[in-house]
Backbone as JSON, one array per atom type, in Angstrom:
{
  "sequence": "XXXXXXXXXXXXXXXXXXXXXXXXXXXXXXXXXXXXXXXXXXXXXXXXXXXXXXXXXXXXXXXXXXXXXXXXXXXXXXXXXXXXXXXXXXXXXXXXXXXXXXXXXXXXXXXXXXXXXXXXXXXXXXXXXXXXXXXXXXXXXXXXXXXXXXXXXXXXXXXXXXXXXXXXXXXXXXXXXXXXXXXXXXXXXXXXXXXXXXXXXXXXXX",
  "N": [[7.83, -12.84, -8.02], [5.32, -11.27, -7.02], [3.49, -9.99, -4.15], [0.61, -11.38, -4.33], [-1.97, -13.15, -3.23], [-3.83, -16.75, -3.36], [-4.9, -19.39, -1.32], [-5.19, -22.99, -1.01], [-6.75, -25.1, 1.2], [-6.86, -27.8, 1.63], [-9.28, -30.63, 3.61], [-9.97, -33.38, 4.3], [-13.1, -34.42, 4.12], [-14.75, -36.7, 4.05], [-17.69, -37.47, 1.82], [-21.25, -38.18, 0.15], [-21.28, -36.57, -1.96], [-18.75, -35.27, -2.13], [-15.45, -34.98, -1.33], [-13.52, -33.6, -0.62], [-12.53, -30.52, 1.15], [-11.88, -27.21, -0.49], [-10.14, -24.83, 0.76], [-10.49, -21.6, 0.62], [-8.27, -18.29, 0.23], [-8.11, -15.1, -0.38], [-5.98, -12.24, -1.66], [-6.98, -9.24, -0.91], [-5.28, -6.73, -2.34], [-4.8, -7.56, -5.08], [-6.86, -8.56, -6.08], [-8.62, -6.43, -6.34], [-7.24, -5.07, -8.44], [-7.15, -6.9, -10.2], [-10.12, -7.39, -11.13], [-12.05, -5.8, -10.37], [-13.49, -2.46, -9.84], [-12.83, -1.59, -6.78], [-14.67, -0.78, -3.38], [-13.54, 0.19, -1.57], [-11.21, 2.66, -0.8], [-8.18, 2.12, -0.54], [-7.68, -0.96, -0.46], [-7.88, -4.0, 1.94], [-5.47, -5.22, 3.68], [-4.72, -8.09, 4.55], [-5.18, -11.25, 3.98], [-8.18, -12.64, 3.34], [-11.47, -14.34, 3.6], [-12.62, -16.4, 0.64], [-13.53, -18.51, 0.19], [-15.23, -22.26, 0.88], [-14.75, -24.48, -0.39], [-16.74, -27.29, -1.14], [-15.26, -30.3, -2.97], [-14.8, -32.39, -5.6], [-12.1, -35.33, -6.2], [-11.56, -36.2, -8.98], [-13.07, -34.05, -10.42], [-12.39, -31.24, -9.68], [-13.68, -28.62, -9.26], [-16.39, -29.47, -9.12], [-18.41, -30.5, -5.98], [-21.22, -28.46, -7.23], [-23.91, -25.73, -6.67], [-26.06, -27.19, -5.76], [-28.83, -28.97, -4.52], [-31.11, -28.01, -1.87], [-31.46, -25.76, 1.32], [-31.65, -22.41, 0.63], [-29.97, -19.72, 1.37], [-30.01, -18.39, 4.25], [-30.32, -15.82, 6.17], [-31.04, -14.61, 8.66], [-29.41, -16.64, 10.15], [-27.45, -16.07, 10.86], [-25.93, -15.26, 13.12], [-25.71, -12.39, 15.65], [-22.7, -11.98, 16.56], [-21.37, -13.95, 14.97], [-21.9, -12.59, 13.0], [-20.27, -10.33, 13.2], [-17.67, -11.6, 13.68], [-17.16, -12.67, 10.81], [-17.39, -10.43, 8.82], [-14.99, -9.48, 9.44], [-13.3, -11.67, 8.4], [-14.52, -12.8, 6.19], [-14.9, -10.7, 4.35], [-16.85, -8.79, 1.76], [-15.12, -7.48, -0.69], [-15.35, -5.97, -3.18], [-17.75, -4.97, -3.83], [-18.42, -4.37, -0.84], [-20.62, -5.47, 0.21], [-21.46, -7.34, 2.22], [-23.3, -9.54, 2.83], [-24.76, -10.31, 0.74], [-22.48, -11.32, -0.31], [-21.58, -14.05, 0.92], [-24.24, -15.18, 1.29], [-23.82, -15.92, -1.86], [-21.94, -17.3, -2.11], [-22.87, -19.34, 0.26], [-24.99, -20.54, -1.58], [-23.94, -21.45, -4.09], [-21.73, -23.14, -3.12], [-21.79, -24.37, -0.55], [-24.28, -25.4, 0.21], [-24.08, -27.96, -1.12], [-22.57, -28.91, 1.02], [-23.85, -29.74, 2.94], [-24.36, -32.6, 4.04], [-22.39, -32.55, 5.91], [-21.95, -29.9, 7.15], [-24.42, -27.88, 8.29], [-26.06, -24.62, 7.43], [-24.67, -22.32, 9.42], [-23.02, -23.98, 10.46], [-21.11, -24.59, 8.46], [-20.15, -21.45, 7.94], [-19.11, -20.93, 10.86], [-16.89, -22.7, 10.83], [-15.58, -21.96, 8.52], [-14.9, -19.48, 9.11], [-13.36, -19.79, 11.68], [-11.14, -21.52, 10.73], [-9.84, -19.99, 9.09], [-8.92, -18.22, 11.19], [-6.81, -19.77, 12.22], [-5.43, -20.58, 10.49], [-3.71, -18.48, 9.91], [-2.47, -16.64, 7.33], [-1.49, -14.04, 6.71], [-0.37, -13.3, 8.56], [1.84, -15.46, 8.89], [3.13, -15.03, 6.23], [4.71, -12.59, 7.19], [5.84, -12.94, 9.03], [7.81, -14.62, 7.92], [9.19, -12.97, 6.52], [7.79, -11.97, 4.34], [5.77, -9.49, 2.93], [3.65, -7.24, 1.87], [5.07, -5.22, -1.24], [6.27, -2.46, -3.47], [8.46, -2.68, -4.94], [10.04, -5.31, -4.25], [10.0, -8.81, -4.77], [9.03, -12.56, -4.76], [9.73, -16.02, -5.08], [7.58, -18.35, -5.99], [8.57, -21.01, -4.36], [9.31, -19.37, -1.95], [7.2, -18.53, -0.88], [5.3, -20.33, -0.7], [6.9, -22.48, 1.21], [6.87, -21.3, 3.88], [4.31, -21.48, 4.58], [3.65, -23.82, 4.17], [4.85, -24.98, 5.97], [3.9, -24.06, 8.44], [1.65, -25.1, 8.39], [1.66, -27.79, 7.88], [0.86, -28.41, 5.33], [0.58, -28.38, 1.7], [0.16, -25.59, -0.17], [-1.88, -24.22, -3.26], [-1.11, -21.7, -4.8], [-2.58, -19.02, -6.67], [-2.09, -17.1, -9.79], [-1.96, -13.73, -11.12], [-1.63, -12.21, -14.11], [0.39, -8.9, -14.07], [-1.5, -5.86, -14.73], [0.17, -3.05, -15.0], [2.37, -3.99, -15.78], [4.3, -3.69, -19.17], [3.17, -5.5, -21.3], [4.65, -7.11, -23.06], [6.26, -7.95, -20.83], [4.43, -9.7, -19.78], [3.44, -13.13, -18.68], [3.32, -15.61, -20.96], [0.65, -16.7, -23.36], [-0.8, -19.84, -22.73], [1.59, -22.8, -24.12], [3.13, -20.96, -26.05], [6.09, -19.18, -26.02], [8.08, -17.94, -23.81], [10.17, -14.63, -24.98], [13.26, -14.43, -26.39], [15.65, -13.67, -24.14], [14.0, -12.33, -23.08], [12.93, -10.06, -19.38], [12.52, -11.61, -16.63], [9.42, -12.96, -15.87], [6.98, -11.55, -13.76], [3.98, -12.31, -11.27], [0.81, -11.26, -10.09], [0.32, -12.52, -6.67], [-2.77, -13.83, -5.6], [-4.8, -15.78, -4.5], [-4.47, -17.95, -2.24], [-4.95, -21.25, -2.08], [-5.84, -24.56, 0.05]],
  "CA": [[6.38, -12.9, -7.79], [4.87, -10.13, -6.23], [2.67, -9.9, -3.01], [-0.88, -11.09, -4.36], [-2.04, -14.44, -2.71], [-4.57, -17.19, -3.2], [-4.72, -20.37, -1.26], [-6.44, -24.09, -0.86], [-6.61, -26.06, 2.28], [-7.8, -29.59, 1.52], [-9.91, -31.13, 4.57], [-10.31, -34.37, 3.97], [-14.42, -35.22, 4.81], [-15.17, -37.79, 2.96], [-19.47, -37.84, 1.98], [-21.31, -39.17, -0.93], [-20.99, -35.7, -2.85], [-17.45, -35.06, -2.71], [-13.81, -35.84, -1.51], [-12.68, -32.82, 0.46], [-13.29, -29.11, 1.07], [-10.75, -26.51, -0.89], [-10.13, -22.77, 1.26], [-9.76, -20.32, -0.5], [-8.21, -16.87, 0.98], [-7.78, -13.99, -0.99], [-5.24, -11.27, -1.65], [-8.02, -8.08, -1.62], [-5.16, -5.63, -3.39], [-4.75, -7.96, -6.3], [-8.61, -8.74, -6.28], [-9.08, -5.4, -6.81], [-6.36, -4.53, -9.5], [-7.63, -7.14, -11.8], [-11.12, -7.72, -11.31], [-13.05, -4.63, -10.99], [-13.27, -1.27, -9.03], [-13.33, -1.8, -5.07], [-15.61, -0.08, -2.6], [-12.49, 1.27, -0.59], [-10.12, 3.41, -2.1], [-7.63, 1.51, -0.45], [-8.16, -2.41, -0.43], [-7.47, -4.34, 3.24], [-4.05, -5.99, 3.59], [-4.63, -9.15, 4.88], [-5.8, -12.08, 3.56], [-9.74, -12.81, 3.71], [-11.69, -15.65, 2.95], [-13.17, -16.78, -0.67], [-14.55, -19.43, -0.13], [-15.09, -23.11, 1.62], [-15.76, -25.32, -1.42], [-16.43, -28.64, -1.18], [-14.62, -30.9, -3.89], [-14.03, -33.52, -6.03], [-10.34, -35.17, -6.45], [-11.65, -36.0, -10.08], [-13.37, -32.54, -10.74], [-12.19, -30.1, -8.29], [-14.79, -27.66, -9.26], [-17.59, -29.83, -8.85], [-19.93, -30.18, -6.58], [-21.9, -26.61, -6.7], [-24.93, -25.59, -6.79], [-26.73, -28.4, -5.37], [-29.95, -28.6, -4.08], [-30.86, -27.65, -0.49], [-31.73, -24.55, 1.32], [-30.7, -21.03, 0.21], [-28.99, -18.89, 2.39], [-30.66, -17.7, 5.61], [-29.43, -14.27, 6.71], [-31.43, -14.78, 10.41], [-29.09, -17.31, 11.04], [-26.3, -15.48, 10.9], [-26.03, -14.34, 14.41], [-24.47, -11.44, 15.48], [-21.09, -12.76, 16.96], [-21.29, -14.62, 13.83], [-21.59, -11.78, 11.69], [-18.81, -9.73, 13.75], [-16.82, -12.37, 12.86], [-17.11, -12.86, 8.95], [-17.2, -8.97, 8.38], [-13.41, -9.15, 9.4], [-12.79, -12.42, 7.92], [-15.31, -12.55, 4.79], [-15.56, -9.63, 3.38], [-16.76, -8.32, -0.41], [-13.87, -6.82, -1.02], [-15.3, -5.61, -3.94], [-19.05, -3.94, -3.44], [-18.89, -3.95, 0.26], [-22.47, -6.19, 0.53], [-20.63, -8.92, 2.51], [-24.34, -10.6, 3.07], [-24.45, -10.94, -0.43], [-21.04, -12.46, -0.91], [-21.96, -14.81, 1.9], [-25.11, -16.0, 0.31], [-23.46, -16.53, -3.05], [-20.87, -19.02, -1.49], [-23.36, -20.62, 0.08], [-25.75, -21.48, -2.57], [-23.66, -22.2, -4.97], [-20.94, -24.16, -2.81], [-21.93, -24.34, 1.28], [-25.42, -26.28, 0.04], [-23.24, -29.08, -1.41], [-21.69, -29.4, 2.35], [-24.76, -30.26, 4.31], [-24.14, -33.99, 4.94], [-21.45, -32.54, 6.99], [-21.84, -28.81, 8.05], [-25.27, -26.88, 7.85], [-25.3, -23.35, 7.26], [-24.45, -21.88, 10.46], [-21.5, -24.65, 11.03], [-20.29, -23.99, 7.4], [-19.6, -20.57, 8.16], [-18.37, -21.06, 11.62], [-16.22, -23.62, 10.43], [-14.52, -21.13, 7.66], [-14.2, -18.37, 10.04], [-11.93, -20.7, 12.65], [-10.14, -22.12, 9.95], [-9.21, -18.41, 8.71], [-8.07, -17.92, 12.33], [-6.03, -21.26, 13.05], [-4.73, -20.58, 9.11], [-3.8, -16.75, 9.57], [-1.74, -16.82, 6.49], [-0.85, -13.0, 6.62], [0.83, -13.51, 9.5], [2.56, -16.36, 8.71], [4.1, -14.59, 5.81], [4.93, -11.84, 8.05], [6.59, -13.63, 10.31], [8.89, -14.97, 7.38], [9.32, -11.76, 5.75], [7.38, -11.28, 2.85], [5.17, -8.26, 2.91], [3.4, -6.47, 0.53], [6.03, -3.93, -1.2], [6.33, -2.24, -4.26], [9.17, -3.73, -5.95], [10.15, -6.69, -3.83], [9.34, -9.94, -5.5], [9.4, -13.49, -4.33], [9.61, -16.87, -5.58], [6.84, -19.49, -5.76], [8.64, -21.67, -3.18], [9.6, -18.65, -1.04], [5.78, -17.92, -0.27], [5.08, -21.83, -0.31], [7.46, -23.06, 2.0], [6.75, -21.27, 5.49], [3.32, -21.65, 5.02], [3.55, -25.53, 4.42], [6.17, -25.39, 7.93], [3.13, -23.37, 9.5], [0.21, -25.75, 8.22], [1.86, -29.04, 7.92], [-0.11, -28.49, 4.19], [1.27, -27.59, 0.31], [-0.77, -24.76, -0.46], [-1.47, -24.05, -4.5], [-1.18, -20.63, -5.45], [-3.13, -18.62, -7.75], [-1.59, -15.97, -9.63], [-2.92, -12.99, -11.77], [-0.96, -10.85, -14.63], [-0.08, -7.63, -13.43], [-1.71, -5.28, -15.67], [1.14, -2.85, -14.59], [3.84, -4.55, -16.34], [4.46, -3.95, -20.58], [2.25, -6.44, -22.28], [5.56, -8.15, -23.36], [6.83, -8.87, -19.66], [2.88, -10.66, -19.15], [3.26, -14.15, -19.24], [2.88, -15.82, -21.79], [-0.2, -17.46, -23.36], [-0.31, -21.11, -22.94], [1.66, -22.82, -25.62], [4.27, -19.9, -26.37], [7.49, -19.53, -25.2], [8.67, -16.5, -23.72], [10.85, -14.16, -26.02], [15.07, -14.63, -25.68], [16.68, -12.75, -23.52], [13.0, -11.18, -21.81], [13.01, -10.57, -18.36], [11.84, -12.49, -15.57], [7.85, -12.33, -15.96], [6.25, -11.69, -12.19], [2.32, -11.9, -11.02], [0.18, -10.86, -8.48], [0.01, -13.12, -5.8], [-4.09, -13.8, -5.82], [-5.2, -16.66, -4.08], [-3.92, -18.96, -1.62], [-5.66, -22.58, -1.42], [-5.34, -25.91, 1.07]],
  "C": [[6.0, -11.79, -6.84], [3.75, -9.89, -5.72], [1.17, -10.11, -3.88], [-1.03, -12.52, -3.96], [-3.82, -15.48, -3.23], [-4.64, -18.77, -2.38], [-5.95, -21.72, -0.68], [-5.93, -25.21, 0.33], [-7.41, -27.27, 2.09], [-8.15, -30.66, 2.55], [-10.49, -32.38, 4.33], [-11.42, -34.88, 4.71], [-15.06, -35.42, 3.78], [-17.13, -37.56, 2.96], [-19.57, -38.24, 0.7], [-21.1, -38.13, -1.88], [-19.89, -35.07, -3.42], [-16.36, -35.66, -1.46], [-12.9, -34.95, -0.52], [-12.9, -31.6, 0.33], [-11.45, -28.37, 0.58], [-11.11, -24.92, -0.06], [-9.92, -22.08, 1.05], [-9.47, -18.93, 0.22], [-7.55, -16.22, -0.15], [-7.1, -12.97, -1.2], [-6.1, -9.93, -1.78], [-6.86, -7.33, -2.64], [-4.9, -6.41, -4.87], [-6.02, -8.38, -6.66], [-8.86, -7.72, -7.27], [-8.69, -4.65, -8.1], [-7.39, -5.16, -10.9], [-9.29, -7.53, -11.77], [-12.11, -6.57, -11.65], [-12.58, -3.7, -9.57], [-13.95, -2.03, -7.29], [-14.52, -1.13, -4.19], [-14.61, 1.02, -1.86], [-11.77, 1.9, -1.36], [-9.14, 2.6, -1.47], [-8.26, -0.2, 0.61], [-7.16, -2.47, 1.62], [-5.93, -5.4, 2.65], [-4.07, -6.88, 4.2], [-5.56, -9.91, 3.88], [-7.23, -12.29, 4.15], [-9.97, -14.08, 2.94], [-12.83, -15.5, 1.4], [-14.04, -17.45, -0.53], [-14.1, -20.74, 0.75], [-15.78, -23.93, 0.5], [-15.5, -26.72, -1.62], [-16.14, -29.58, -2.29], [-14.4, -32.32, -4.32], [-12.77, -34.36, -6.69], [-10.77, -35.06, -8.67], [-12.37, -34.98, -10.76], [-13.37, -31.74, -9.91], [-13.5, -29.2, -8.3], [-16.13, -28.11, -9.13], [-17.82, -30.45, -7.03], [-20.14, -28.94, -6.51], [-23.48, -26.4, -7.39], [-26.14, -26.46, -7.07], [-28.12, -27.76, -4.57], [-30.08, -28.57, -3.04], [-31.46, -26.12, 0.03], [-31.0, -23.82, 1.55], [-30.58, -20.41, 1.64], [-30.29, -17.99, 3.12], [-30.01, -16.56, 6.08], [-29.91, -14.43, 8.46], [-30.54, -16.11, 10.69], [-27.44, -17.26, 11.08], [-26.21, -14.84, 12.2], [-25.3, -13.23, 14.76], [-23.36, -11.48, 16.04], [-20.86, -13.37, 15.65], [-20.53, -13.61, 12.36], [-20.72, -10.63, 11.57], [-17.62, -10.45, 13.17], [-16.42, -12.5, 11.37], [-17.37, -11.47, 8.57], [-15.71, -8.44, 8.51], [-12.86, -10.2, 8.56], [-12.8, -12.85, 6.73], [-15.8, -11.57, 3.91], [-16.13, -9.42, 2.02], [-16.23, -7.42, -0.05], [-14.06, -5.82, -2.48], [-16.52, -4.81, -4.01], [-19.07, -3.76, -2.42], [-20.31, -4.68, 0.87], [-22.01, -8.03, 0.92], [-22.12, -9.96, 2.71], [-24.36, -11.48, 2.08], [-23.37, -11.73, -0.67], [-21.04, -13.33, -0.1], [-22.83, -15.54, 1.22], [-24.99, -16.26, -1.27], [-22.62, -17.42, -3.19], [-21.7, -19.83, -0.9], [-24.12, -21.17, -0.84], [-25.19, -21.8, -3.61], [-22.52, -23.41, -4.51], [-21.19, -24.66, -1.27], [-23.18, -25.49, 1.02], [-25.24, -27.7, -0.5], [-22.69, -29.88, -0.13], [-22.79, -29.77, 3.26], [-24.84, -31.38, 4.82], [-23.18, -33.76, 5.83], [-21.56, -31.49, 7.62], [-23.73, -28.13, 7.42], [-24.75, -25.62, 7.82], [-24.57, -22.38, 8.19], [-23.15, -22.54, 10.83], [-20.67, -24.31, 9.81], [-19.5, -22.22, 7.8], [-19.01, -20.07, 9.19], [-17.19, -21.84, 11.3], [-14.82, -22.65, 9.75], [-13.98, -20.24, 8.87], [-12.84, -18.79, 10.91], [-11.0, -21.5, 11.69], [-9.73, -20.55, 9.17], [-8.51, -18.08, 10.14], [-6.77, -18.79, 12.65], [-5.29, -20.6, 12.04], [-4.43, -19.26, 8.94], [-2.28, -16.5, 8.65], [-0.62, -15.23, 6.02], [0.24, -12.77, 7.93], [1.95, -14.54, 9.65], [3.61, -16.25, 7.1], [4.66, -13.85, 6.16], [6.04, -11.72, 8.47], [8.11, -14.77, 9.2], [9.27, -13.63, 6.54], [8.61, -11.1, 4.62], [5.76, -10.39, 3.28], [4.86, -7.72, 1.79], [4.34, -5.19, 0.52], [6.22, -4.18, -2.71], [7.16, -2.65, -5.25], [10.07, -4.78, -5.38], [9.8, -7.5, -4.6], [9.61, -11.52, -4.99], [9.07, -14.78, -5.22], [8.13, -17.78, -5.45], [6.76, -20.36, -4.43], [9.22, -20.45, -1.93], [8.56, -18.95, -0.14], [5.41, -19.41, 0.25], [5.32, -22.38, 1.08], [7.34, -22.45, 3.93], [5.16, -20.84, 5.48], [2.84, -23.26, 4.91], [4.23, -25.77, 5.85], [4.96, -25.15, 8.9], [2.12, -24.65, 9.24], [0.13, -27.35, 7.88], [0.69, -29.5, 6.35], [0.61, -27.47, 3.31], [0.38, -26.82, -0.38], [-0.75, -24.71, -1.88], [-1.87, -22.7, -4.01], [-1.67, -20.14, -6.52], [-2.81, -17.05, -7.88], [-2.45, -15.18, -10.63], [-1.59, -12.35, -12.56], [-0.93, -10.16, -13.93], [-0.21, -7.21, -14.68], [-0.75, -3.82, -15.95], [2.15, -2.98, -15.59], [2.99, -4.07, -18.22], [4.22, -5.08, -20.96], [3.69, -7.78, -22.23], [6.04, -8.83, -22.31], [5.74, -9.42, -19.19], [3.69, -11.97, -19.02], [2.44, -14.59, -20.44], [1.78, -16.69, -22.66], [0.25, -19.29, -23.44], [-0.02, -22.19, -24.24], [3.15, -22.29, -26.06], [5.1, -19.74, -25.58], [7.36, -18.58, -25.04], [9.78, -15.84, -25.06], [12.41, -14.53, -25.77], [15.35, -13.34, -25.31], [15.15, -11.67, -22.51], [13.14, -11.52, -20.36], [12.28, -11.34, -17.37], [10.05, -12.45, -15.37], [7.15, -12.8, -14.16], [4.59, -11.7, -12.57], [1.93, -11.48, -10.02], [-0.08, -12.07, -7.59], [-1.9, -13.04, -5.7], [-4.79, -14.31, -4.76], [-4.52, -18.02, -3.43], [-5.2, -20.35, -1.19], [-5.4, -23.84, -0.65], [-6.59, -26.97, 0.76]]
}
């Protein structure tokens, strides 16, 4: 498996809309590989945050885009917005306001029986600090590097030791690799005798 990360921290606050909040932090150089062209020529190497989306156990992806009010930019203060310019970036246009106000209104406006908008995004920020996941692979060895590769439970396991929490992983093709070493669609077996099929590390969640 090779250096691209995604992961989900599951906060158990119970309200009448959902069940628990999922955290999403981001790998920017595998963002950037497979999604679209970056802003930087070279992407940041740490993990950043995605997202703070509040959840249900029987539809994870729901709730979103609930009713409530849209995203306030004046109440973003500026300590605030020092903060989430290192931690939240768009990684991908550079218009971190925007990528701010598109997490909250479609998932932060779901969280107001428990955080308004100002605690929602304080909230993420210190849970990106407490949860500094690039350093906590670091600090077990794994590093982004060109043809290194690591297991599933490599990456897993000393960030469950660090967070007392079993992170899922979300991975990405590399587009990189010969079609045939992709994984394979769901369904289909791999071929006999192909080799070992890696991904990008994407997305780390709790």
């Amino acid at each position: 498996l090779v250096l691209g990360f995604a992961f989900f921290f599951c906060h158990v606050m119970s309200s009448g809309s959902y069940d628990y909040f999922q955290f999403v932090q981001q790998w920017p150089p595998t963002n950037c590989i497979v999604r679209t062209k970056c802003s930087k020529p070279r992407p940041l190497q740490i993990f950043t945050i995605h997202g703070l989306w509040p959840s249900n156990y029987s539809n994870p992806k729901k709730p979103s885009n609930c009713n409530g009010s849209k995203f306030e930019d004046r109440k973003v203060y500026p300590q605030l917005r020092k903060d989430l310019k290192k931690s939240w970036p768009d990684v991908e246009s550079g218009n971190d306001t925007r990528f701010w106000e598109g997490e909250w209104n479609k998932h932060g406006r779901c969280s107001v029986q428990t955080l308004n908008q100002m605690q929602y995004f304080e909230r993420s920020h210190a849970m990106w600090t407490s949860f500094n996941i690039t350093e906590i692979l670091k600090n077990a060895s794994i590093v982004p590097h060109p043809t290194q590769t690591w297991t599933y439970s490599d990456i897993v396991s000393p960030i469950k030791t660090a967070t007392k929490r079993t992170p899922l992983l979300r991975c990405k093709p590399d587009p990189a690799q010969p079609k045939s070493q992709r994984p394979q669609p769901k369904g289909q077996r791999p071929q006999p005798n192909s080799p070992p099929q890696s991904q990008l590390l994407h997305e780390v969640v709790f």
